[in-house]
Structures are given as C-alpha cells and as structure tokens.
C-alpha positions in Angstrom: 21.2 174.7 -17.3 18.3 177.0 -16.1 20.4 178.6 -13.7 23.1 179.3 -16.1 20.6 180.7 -18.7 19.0 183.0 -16.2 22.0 184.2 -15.4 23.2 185.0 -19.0 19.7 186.0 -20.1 18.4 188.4 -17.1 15.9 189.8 -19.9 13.9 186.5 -19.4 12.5 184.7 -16.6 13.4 181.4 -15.1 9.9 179.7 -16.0 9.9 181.3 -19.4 13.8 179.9 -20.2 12.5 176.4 -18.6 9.8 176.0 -21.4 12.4 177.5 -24.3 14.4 174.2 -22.7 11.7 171.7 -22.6 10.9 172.6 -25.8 13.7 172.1 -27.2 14.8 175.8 -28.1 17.8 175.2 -25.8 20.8 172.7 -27.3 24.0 171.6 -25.4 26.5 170.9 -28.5 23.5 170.2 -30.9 21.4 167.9 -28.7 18.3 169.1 -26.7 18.7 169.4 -22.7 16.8 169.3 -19.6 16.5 172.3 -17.0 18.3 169.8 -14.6 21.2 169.2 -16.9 24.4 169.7 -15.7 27.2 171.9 -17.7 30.5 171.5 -18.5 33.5 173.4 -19.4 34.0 173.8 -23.1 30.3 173.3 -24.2 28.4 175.2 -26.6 24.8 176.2 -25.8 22.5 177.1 -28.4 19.5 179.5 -28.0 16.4 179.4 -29.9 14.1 182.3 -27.9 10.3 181.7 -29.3 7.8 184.6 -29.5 6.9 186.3 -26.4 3.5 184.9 -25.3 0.1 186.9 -26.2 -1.0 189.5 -23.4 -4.6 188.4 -24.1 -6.8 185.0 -25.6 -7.0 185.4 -29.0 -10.0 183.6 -31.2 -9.9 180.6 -33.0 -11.5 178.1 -34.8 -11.6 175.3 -33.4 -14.6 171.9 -33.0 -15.6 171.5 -29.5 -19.4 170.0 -28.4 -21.8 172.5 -25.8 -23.1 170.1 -23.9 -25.4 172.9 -22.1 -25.8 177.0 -22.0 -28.1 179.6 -21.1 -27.3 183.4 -20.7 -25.1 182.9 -17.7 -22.8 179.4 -18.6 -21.8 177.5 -21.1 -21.1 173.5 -20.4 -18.8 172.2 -22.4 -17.3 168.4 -23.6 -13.4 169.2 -23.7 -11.6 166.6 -25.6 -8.4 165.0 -24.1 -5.4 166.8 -25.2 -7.3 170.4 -25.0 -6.0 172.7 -23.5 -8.0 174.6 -21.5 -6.0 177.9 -21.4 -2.6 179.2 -22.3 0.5 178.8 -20.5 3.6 176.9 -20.7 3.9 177.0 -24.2 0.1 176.6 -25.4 -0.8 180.1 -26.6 -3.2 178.4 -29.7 -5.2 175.5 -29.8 -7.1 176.0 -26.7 -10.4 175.8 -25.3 -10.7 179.4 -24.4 -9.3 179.9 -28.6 -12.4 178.1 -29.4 -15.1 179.1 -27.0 -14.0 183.6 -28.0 -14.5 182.5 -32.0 -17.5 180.9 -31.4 -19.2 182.9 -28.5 -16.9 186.2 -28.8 -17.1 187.5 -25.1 -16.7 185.8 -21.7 -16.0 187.2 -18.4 -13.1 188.5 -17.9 -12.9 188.1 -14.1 -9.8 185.5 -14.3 -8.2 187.8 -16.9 -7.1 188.6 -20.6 -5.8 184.7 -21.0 -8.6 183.1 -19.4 -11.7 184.8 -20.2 -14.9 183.1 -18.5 -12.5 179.9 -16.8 -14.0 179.2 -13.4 -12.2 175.7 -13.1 -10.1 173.5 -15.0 -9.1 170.0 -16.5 -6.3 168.4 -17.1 -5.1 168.5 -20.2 -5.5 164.7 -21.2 -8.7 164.5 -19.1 -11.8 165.0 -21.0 -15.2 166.0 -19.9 -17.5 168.7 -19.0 -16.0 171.9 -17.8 -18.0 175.1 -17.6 -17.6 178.7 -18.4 -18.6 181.8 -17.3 -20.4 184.3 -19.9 -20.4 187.3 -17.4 -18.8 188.5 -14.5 -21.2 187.9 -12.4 -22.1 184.8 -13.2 -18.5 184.0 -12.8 -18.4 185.2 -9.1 -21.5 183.2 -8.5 -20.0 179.7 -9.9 -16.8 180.5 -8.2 -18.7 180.7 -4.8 -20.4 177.2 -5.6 -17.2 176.0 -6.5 -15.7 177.5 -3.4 -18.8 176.2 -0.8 -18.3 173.1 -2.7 -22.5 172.7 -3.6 -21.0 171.3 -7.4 -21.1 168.0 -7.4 -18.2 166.8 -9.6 -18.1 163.2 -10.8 -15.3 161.4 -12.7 -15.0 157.4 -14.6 -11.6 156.4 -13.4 -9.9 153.1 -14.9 -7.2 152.4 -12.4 -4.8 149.4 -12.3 -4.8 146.9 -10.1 -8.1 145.0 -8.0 -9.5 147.5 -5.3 -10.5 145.8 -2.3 -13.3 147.7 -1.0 -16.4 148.1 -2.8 -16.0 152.0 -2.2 -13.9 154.0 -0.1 -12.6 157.8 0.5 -9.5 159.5 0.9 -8.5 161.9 2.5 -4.7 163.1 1.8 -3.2 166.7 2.1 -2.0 167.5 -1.8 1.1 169.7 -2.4 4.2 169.9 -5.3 6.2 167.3 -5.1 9.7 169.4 -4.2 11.8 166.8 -6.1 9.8 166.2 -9.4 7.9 169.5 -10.2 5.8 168.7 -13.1 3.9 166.6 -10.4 1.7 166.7 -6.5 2.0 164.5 -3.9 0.1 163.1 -1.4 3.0 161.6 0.9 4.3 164.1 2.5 1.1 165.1 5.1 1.1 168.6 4.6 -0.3 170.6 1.6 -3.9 172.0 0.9 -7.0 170.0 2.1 -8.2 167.6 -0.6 -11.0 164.4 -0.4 -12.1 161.8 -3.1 -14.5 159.6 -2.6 -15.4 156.3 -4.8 -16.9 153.4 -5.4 -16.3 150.2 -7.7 -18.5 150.2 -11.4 -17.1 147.3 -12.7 -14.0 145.1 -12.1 -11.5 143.7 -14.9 -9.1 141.3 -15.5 -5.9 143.9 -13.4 -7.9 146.9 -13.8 -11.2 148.4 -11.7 -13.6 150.8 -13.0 -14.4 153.3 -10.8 -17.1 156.3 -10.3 -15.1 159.6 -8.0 -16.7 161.8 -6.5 -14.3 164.8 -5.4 -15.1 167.6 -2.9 -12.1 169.6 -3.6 -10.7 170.7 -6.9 -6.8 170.3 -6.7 -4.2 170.0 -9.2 -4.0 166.4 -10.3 -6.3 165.5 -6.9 -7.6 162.2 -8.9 -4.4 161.3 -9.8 -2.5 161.7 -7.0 -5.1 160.0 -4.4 -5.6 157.3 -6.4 -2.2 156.6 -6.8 -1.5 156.9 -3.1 -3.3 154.1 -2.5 -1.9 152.2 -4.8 -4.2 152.1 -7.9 -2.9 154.3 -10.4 -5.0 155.4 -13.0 -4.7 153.4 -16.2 -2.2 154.8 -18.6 -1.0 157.1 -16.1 2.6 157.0 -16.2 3.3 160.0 -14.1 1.7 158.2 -11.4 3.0 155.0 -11.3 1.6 153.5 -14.2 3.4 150.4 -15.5 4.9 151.1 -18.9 3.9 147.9 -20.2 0.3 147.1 -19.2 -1.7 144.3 -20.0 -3.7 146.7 -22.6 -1.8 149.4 -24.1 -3.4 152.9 -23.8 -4.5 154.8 -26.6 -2.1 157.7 -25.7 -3.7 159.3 -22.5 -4.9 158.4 -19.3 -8.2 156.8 -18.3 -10.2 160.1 -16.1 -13.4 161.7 -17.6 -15.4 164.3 -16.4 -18.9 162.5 -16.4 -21.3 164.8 -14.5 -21.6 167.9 -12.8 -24.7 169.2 -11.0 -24.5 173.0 -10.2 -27.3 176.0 -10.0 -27.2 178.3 -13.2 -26.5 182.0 -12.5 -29.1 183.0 -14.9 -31.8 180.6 -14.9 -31.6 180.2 -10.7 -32.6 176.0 -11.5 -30.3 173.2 -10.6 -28.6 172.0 -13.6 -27.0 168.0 -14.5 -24.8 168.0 -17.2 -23.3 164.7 -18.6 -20.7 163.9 -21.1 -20.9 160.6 -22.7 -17.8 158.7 -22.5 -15.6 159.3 -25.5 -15.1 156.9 -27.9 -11.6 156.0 -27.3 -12.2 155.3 -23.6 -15.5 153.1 -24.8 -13.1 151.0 -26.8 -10.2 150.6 -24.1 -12.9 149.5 -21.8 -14.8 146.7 -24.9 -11.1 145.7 -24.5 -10.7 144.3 -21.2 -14.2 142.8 -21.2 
C-alpha cells in the first residue's frame, strides 16, 4: 500500500503517506488499511491527505506539574500519554505546546518543533524530563547527557519472578528490521546500551524493580527487560501477555522517578523526583 501510494503521490513522502495510513486517512474499498497491506486488481483506494504539519511548536494550554526550575532548566512531571514533541501525527497536545504557553521561549538548539528538548520519554512513560531555557544551557545538559554524569532512575513493574536480587544488562539496541514501530536487543549489533537493576518488591507474577540506565536509547527499558524475559507489565509490544493476572489501566508500568544532574545556571547538583502517579499507586495496592 505505501509503495503504491508513493508511487501515485510523488508530492508526499513515504513516512508522511504511512501516518495518513495508520491513521486511517487511507481506505481500501471503504475499510482502513495497513502500510503492509497487499493490493489487488479492481480495488478502490481512498485518500484523505490531512494538513501539512506546522514548521514550528506552536503554544498551548495545557496542565502539566514543574517539579523544579531555575534560569537555566525547567524539571518537569510529564503525564503518560504526553507527548513530548511533534511528529507522527502529534502536532497539538504536547509537552513542548504546554511548556511555550506557559514559559514562552526555550532554546532553540534542537529546532522550531522541539524548542528546549534535551532528552525524551516515551509517550506512555511518565516522569521527570527536563528542558532547556537557553542555548547554552542546552549544550551544557546535552554534554552531561552525553558523558553520562545524569543519573537516570526508573520504577519498573515487569512480569514474571526475577531471580536475582539485582542484575545488569548489557545488550546492543537497534530497529527491529521486521516490525518497525519497535528495537531489539537480539540481534548483537546496534548502539551501545546498559541497564542496571535491582528488586524493590516482589508480587504474586509480577517484580517491582528500581533501573538505573547509563544510556538513553529508544525503548532501552523496554527492550532489555524484555530480553531477559521480564516484560514490563502492560507492555504488549514487548511481550506482555494480553490477559494478565491484573489488567492494566491502559499503559505500561515505567516512571521516570529521579534524576540527579548539575544546573547550568545555578552550577549545584540538583535531585529531582516525581511521585509515582496515581494510577501506577493503585495497580501496585492491587497486587498486594
């Protein structure tokens, strides 16, 4: 289907078509399709283009909680299901909407659609996050980030008993070539990537654990902990069973609980720390 729209449609590009299709703007004989989805002779495909996306972030009002901010940064709790910038689809609704109504500038050093983002968060993982006000304080988190002196720590609720009261791993991640939308960590090549954890609590088929990671890749939690066989709890795009013993409250169990980094602007180390939200607190009360 993408191929054949691309090559009908040279105007747009293959990634743009593939989110028209995912979201449904793109109908073989009046039902919805899949990029994969074969074609056949005699079919009639319906276009529905959407708007071109915005060349820059635009403001918007929208509750979020500042867990922390001086000149230089700005901490921030990001609820699951934020978005933290736009792409694929998400032009409104997202964290950088809400933090240019409320703050009006941020650095600019990652560009017009992601003013002040120095890292991310998945979109159904909550937590702190932080954001650059300047450009230079931007360069300067980046080259924490990058020496890896932020310490980064996650609550994961993962299936299964884990043997070992902690552990670390230490897995290549890289796309997976035959599902997209996810990363692997089975195929032993890919960029460098280590998690580290130990056991908080243990549950009736599930383990609470505390991850420490020193590397910031795409899904890194995810994947890892899937690789060794512990998916994270509600995580069906790792391996989580569909029907668990407690049903999840439509996400994933990962929240980002601390992160201890050196403010640009004040020069002192700073801890920030997001309390667990109250949906998480509830799926844990249930397994106790």
């Amino acid at each position: 289907m993408d191929h054949f729209l691309q090559f009908k449609m040279p105007d747009h590009s293959r990634s743009r078509l593939q989110e028209w299709i995912r979201a449904g703007r793109v109908r073989i004989d009046g039902l919805a399709s899949k990029p994969s989805m074969p074609l056949k002779d005699g079919q009639e495909v319906e276009v529905e283009p959407a708007e071109p996306p915005p060349l820059k972030a635009f403001a918007e009002e929208l509750p979020f909680e500042v867990l922390y901010e001086d000149e230089a940064v700005i901490a921030v709790n990001k609820p699951a299901g934020m978005v933290v910038h736009a792409g694929a689809g998400n032009y409104a609704g997202t964290l950088v909407n809400a933090l240019l109504h409320r703050y009006g500038s941020l650095s600019q050093t990652s560009g017009p659609l992601r003013p002040g983002i120095v890292h991310r968060l998945d979109r159904f993982t909550s937590g702190v996050i932080l954001v650059a006000r300047t450009d230079a304080a931007h360069r300067a988190l980046a080259a924490q980030f990058a020496a890896r002196t932020v310490e980064k720590t996650y609550l994961a609720l993962v299936h299964g008993a884990v043997k070992a009261e902690q552990g670390r791993v230490d897995k290549p991640v890289t796309r997976d070539p035959v599902r997209r939308v996810r990363m692997t960590a089975a195929l032993g090549r890919g960029r460098e990537a280590r998690s580290e954890y130990r056991v908080l609590r243990r549950c009736q088929d599930y383990t609470l654990l505390e991850v420490r990671i020193g590397t910031g890749r795409t899904h890194q939690i995810r994947v890892h902990l899937a690789s060794i066989g512990h998916p994270v709890a509600g995580d069906r795009l790792y391996g989580a069973p569909a029907k668990a013993p407690v049903p999840a409250p439509g996400r994933y169990f990962l929240h980002a609980q601390r992160l201890r980094f050196v403010s640009p602007g004040t020069g002192g180390a700073v801890t920030v720390e997001a309390p667990l939200p109250a949906d998480l607190v509830a799926w844990l009360e249930g397994l106790l």
